[in-house]
C-alpha positions as CSV (number, residue, x, y, z in Angstrom):
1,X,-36.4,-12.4,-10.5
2,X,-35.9,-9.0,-8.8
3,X,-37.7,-5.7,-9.9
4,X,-35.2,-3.8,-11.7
5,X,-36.2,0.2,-11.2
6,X,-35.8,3.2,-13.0
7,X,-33.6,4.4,-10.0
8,X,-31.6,1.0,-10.2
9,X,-30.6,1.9,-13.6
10,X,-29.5,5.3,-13.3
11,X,-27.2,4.1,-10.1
12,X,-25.5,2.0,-12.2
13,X,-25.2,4.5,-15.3
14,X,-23.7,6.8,-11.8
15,X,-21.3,4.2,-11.0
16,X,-20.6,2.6,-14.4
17,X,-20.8,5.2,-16.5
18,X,-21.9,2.7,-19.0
19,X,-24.9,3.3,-21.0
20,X,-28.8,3.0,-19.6
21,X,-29.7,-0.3,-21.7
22,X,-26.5,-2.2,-20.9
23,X,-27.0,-1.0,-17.0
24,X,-30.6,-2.8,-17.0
25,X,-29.6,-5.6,-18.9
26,X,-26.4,-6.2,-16.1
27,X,-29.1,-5.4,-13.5
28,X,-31.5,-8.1,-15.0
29,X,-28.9,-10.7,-15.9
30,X,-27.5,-10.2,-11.7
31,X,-30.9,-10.0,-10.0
32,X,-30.2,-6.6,-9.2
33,X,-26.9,-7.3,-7.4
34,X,-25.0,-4.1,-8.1
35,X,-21.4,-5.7,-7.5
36,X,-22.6,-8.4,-9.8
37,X,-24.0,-6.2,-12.4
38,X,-20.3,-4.3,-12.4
39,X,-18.8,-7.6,-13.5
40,X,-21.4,-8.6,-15.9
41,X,-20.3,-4.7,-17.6
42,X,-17.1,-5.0,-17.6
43,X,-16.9,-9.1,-18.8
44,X,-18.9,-8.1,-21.7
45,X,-16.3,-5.1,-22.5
46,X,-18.0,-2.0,-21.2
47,X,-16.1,0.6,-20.4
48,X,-16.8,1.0,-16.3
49,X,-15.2,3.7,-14.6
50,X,-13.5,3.9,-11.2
51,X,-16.8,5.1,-9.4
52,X,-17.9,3.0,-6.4
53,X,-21.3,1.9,-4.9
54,X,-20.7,3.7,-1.9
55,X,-20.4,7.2,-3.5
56,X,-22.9,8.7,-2.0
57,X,-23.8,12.5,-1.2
58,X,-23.0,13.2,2.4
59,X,-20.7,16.4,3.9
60,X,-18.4,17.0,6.7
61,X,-14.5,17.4,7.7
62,X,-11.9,14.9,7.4
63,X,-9.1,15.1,9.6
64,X,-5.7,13.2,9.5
65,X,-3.3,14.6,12.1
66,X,0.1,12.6,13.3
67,X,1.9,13.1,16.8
68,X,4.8,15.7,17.3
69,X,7.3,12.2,16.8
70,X,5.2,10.7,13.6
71,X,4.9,7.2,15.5
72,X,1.2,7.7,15.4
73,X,-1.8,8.9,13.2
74,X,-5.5,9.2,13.4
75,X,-8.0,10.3,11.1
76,X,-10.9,11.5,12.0
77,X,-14.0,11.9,9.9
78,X,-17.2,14.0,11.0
79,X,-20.2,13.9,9.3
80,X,-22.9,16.5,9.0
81,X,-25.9,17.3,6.1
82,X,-24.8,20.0,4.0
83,X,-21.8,21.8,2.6
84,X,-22.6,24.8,4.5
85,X,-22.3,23.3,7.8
86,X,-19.0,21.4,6.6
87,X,-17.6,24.8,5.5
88,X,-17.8,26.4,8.9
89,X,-15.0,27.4,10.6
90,X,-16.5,26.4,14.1
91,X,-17.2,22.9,12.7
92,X,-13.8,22.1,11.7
93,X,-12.3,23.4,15.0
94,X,-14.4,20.6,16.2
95,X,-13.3,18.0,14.1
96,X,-9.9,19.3,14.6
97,X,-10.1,18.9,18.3
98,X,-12.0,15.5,18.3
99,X,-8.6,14.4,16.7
100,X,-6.3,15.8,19.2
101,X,-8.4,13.9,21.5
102,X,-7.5,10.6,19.6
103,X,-3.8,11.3,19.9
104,X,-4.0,11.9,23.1
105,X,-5.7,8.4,24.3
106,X,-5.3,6.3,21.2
107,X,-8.9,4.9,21.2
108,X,-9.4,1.4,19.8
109,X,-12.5,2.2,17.8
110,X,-15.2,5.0,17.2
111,X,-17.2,3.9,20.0
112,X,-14.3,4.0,22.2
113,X,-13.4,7.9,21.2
114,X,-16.8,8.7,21.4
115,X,-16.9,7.6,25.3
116,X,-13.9,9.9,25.9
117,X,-14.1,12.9,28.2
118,X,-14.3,15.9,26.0
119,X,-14.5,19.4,27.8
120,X,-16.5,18.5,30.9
121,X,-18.4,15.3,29.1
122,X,-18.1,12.7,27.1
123,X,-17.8,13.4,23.3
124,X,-21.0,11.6,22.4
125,X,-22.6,13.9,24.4
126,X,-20.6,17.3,23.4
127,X,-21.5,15.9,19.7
128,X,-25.1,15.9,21.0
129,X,-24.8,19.4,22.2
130,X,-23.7,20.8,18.6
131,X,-26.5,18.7,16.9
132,X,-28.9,20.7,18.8
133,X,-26.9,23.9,18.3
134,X,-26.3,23.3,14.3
135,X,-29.7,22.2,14.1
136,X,-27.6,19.2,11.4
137,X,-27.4,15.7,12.5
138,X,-23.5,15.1,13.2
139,X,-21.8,12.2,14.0
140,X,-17.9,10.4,14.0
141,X,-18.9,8.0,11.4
142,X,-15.2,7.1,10.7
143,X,-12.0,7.1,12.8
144,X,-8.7,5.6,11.7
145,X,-5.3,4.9,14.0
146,X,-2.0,3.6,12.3
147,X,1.2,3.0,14.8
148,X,4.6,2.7,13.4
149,X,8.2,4.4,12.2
150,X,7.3,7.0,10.5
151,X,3.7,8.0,9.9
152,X,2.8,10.9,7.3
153,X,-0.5,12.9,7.2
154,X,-2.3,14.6,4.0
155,X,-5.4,16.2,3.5
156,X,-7.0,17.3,0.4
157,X,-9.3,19.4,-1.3
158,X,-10.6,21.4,2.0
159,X,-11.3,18.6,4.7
160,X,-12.8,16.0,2.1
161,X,-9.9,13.2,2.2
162,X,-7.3,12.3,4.4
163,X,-4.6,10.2,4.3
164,X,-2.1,8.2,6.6
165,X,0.9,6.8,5.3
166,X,3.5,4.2,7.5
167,X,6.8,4.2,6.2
168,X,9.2,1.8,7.3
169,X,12.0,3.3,8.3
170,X,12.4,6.3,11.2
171,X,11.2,10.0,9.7
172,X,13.7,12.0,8.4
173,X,13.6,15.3,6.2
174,X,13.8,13.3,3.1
175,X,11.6,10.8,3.3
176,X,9.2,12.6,5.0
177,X,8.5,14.9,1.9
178,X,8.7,11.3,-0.3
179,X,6.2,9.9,2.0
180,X,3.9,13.4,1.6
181,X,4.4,12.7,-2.2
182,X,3.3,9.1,-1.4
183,X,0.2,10.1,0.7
184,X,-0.9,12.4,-2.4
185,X,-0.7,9.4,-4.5
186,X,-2.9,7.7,-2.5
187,X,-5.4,10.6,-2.3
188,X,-5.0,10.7,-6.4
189,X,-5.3,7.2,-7.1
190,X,-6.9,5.0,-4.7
191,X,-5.0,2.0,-4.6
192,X,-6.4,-1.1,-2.8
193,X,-3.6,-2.6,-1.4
194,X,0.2,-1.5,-0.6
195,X,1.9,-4.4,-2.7
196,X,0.5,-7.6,-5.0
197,X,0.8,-9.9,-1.4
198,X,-1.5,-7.9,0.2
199,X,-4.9,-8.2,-2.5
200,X,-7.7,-10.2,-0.8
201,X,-7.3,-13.9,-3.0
202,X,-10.7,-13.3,-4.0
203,X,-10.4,-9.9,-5.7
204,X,-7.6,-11.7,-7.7
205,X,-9.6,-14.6,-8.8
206,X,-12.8,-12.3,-9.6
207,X,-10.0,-10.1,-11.6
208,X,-8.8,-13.6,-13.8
209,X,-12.0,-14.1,-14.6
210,X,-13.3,-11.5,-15.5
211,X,-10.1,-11.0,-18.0
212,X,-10.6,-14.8,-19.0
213,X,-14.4,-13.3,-20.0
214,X,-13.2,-10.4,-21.6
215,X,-10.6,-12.5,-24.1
216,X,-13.5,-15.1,-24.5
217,X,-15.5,-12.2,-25.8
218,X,-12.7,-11.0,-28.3
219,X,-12.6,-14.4,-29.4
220,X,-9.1,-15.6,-28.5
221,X,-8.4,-19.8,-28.1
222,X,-9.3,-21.3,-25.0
223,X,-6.0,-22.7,-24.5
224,X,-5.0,-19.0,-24.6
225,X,-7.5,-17.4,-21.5
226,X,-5.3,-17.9,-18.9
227,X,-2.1,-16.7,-20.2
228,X,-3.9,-13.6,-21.2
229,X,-5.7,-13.1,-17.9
230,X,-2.6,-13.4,-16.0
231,X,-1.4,-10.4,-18.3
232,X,-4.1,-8.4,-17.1
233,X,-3.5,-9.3,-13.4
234,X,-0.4,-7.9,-14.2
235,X,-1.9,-4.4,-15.1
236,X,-4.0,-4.6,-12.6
237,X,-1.3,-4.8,-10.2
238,X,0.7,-2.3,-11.4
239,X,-2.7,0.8,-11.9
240,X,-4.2,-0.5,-8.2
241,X,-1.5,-1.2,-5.7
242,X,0.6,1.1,-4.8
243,X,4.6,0.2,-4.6
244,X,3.5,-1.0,-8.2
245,X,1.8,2.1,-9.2
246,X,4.1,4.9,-11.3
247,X,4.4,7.7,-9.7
248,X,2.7,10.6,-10.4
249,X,5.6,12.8,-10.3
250,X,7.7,10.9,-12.5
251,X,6.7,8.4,-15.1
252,X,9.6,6.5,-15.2
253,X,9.3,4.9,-12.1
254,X,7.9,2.9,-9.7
255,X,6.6,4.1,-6.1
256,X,9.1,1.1,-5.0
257,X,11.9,2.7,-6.8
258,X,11.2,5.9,-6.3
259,X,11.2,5.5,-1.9
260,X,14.3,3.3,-2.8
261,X,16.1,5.7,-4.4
262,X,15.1,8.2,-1.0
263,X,16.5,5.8,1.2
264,X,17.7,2.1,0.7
265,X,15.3,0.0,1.4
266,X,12.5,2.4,2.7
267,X,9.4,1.3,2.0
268,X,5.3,1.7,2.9
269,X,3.8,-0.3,5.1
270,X,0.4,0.5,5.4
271,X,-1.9,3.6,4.3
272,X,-5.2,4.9,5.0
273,X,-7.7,7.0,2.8
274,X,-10.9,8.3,4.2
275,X,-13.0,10.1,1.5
276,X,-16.6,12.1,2.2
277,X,-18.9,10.0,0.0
């Protein structure tokens, strides 16, 4: 059985918010699997929030830009060590401009952008050149490209998240500010997928489960778990995708119905999120 540490706990109680003798006990019982450990919290009825395992401290710029016709949009995230670095106005001209780059050359990967010339260079090398000058470690440690009709940008809170959004149907002045309102939801919420088809079949079945454990727990009939874990699949659908999701602006509808009521039949496609952490 795995070592459970003092540190282990309090990542958890991070994550979780649940308390520090249910996070060792979910530790124990999982061997110190942290995903595991969630589950184990939230079968037995803990109250977990929406904090993730990969929330960890690190600064820099996120950039989401689209082309002068919205058919394509990158984002762009550069890393660095501390808040003052990722505050400077030097830095995010540099971010900025690594992004133009990936506009201009549509770059299959990070790799691929990072081997692009870049002001007499390649970019690796360029990013080399300000490591040495910032005296911070820097790096592209995420880059995003979405193709397609329409594609609308967002960034939030200062260069910490960005967001593409792919609409369906060619941009236009009113849709364009729905799919703005769309990309803030994304930023706000975090949903996982864009509609119920597109959830990973395994997150669904972990999600049954667990709400078959959760009404074991309460003590409801056997026969009775799987109509009552399909009801919270339901809810789950609706608070983590996003054409499910209500809309932040107005209660009383849908994302779906609120880009249908736009424009018939516009719709999202895909999105991106990129978040420091």
């Amino acid at each position: 059985m795995s070592t459970i540490s003092a540190a282990d706990v309090n990542k958890l109680r991070q994550m979780t918010g649940a308390g520090m003798m249910d996070c060792k006990k979910a530790l124990t019982e999982s061997n110190g699997d942290f995903e595991a450990a969630v589950d184990y919290l939230r079968k037995k009825g803990a109250k977990v929030s929406a904090a993730r395992a990969d929330r960890e401290a690190k600064e820099g710029a996120v950039i989401a830009k689209t082309s002068p016709d919205r058919k394509l949009g990158v984002i762009v995230q550069l890393s660095c060590e501390t808040d003052f670095v990722a505050k400077n106005e030097d830095f995010v001209k540099f971010a900025q401009s690594i992004a133009d780059l990936a506009l201009a050359h549509k770059p299959a990967n990070a790799e691929a952008l990072k081997a692009l010339p870049f002001d007499g260079a390649t970019l690796a090398e360029r990013i080399t050149d300000q490591v040495g000058k910032i005296g911070e470690k820097i790096d592209v440690v995420r880059y995003e490209i979405i193709e397609g009709e329409n594609i609308v940008s967002y960034i939030h809170g200062a260069n910490r998240l960005g967001v593409l959004v792919s609409l369906n149907l060619a941009s236009n002045d009113a849709n364009s500010v729905a799919g703005k309102d769309v990309a803030m939801q994304v930023a706000a919420l975090n949903p996982i997928a864009v509609d119920k088809d597109d959830v990973d079949p395994t997150v669904i079945a972990r999600e049954i489960e667990i709400g078959k454990e959760q009404a074991r727990a309460e003590g409801k009939p056997e026969a009775m778990l799987e109509k009552i874990a399909q009801g919270k699949l339901g809810k789950f659908y609706k608070d983590s995708t996003l054409m499910n999701q209500e809309f932040v602006k107005d209660g009383s509808k849908t994302i779906a119905q609120m880009l249908n009521e736009v424009e018939k039949g516009l719709a999202v496609k895909a999105f991106v999120r990129v978040a420091l952490g």
